[in-house]
N, C-alpha and C positions, 0 to 999 in steps of 0.2 A: 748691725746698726746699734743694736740693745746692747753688745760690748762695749762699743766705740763710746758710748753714753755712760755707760758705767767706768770706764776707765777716767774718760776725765772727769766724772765727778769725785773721784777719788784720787787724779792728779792735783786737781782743785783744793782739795777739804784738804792735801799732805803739804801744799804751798802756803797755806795761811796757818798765821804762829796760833799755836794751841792756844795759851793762855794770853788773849791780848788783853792791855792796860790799859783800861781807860781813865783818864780822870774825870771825875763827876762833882760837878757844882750840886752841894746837897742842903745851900740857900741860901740868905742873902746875909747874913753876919761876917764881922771881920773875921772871925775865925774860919769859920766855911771857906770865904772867899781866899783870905791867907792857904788854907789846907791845899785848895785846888789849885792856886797859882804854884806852890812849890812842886806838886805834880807836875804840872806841865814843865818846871824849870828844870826837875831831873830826867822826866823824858828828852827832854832836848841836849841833854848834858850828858845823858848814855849814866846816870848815877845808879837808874833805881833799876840797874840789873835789867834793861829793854833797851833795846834798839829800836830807835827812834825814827832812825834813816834807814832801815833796811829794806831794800828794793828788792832782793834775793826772792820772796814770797810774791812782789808781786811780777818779776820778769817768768816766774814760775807759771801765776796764774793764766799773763799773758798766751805763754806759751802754750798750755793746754785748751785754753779758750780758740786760739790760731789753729791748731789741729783739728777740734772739731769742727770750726769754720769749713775748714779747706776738704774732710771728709762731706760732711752737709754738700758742701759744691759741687766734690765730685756726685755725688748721689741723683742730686738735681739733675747735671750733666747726662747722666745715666738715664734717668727719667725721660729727658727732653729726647733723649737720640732714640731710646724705647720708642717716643709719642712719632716724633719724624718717622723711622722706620715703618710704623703701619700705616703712611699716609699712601 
Protein backbone atom coordinates (compact mmCIF):
# COMPACT_ATOMS: atom_id res chain seq x y z
CA UNK A 1 0.00 0.00 0.00
CA UNK A 2 3.00 2.36 1.05
CA UNK A 3 4.29 1.85 -2.77
CA UNK A 4 1.04 2.18 -4.23
CA UNK A 5 1.10 5.75 -2.32
CA UNK A 6 4.39 6.54 -3.23
CA UNK A 7 4.10 6.06 -6.79
CA UNK A 8 1.30 8.21 -7.40
CA UNK A 9 2.65 10.92 -5.53
CA UNK A 10 5.30 10.86 -7.77
CA UNK A 11 3.03 10.28 -10.81
CA UNK A 12 1.38 13.28 -9.41
CA UNK A 13 4.37 15.94 -8.74
CA UNK A 14 5.90 14.33 -12.83
CA UNK A 15 2.25 15.52 -14.31
CA UNK A 16 2.20 19.12 -13.06
CA UNK A 17 4.67 21.63 -15.11
CA UNK A 18 7.57 22.37 -12.90
CA UNK A 19 7.75 25.90 -13.39
CA UNK A 20 4.07 27.25 -13.53
CA UNK A 21 3.39 31.05 -14.34
CA UNK A 22 1.36 32.79 -12.67
CA UNK A 23 0.50 36.14 -13.20
CA UNK A 24 0.28 38.33 -10.09
CA UNK A 25 -1.63 41.69 -9.65
CA UNK A 26 1.11 43.33 -7.42
CA UNK A 27 -1.54 46.64 -7.04
CA UNK A 28 -3.72 48.85 -7.95
CA UNK A 29 -1.75 51.42 -10.44
CA UNK A 30 -2.21 51.59 -14.19
CA UNK A 31 1.01 50.10 -14.56
CA UNK A 32 0.64 47.10 -12.21
CA UNK A 33 -2.80 46.59 -13.62
CA UNK A 34 -1.39 47.06 -17.46
CA UNK A 35 1.80 44.61 -16.32
CA UNK A 36 -0.78 41.86 -15.18
CA UNK A 37 -3.29 42.02 -17.93
CA UNK A 38 -0.47 41.53 -20.59
CA UNK A 39 0.38 38.34 -18.62
CA UNK A 40 -2.70 37.05 -18.83
CA UNK A 41 -2.89 38.11 -22.61
CA UNK A 42 0.37 36.16 -23.46
CA UNK A 43 -0.82 33.18 -21.40
CA UNK A 44 -3.65 33.00 -23.48
CA UNK A 45 -1.88 33.54 -26.61
CA UNK A 46 0.78 30.77 -25.91
CA UNK A 47 3.54 33.98 -26.40
CA UNK A 48 5.22 33.91 -23.05
CA UNK A 49 6.79 30.43 -23.77
CA UNK A 50 3.65 28.52 -21.48
CA UNK A 51 0.86 26.67 -22.50
CA UNK A 52 -2.05 27.94 -21.42
CA UNK A 53 -4.29 25.00 -22.54
CA UNK A 54 -2.34 22.18 -21.77
CA UNK A 55 -4.50 19.41 -20.47
CA UNK A 56 -1.71 16.81 -20.84
CA UNK A 57 -0.76 17.48 -16.80
CA UNK A 58 -3.85 17.35 -15.80
CA UNK A 59 -5.29 14.05 -17.86
CA UNK A 60 -1.91 12.94 -16.21
CA UNK A 61 -2.99 13.91 -12.84
CA UNK A 62 -6.44 12.44 -13.45
CA UNK A 63 -4.98 9.33 -14.23
CA UNK A 64 -2.85 8.64 -11.14
CA UNK A 65 -5.46 10.01 -8.89
CA UNK A 66 -8.13 7.10 -10.75
CA UNK A 67 -5.46 4.30 -9.93
CA UNK A 68 -5.15 5.01 -6.56
CA UNK A 69 -8.96 5.44 -6.22
CA UNK A 70 -9.42 2.02 -7.75
CA UNK A 71 -6.49 0.30 -5.53
CA UNK A 72 -8.09 2.22 -2.17
CA UNK A 73 -11.35 0.04 -3.49
CA UNK A 74 -9.98 -2.81 -4.12
CA UNK A 75 -8.39 -2.78 -0.45
CA UNK A 76 -11.65 -1.93 1.11
CA UNK A 77 -13.07 -4.88 -1.05
CA UNK A 78 -10.47 -6.91 0.64
CA UNK A 79 -11.15 -5.58 3.97
CA UNK A 80 -14.97 -6.27 3.82
CA UNK A 81 -14.76 -9.89 2.38
CA UNK A 82 -11.72 -10.45 5.47
CA UNK A 83 -14.69 -8.90 7.97
CA UNK A 84 -17.69 -11.23 6.06
CA UNK A 85 -15.40 -14.33 6.20
CA UNK A 86 -15.05 -14.32 9.99
CA UNK A 87 -18.72 -13.96 10.50
Amino acid sequence: MMRLLLTTIILTMLAQPVWAHQCILDGSTAEAIQSYNLCKADLANGTANHQADDRSGEVARLQAENYALKAQLAQIKRQLLALLGEL
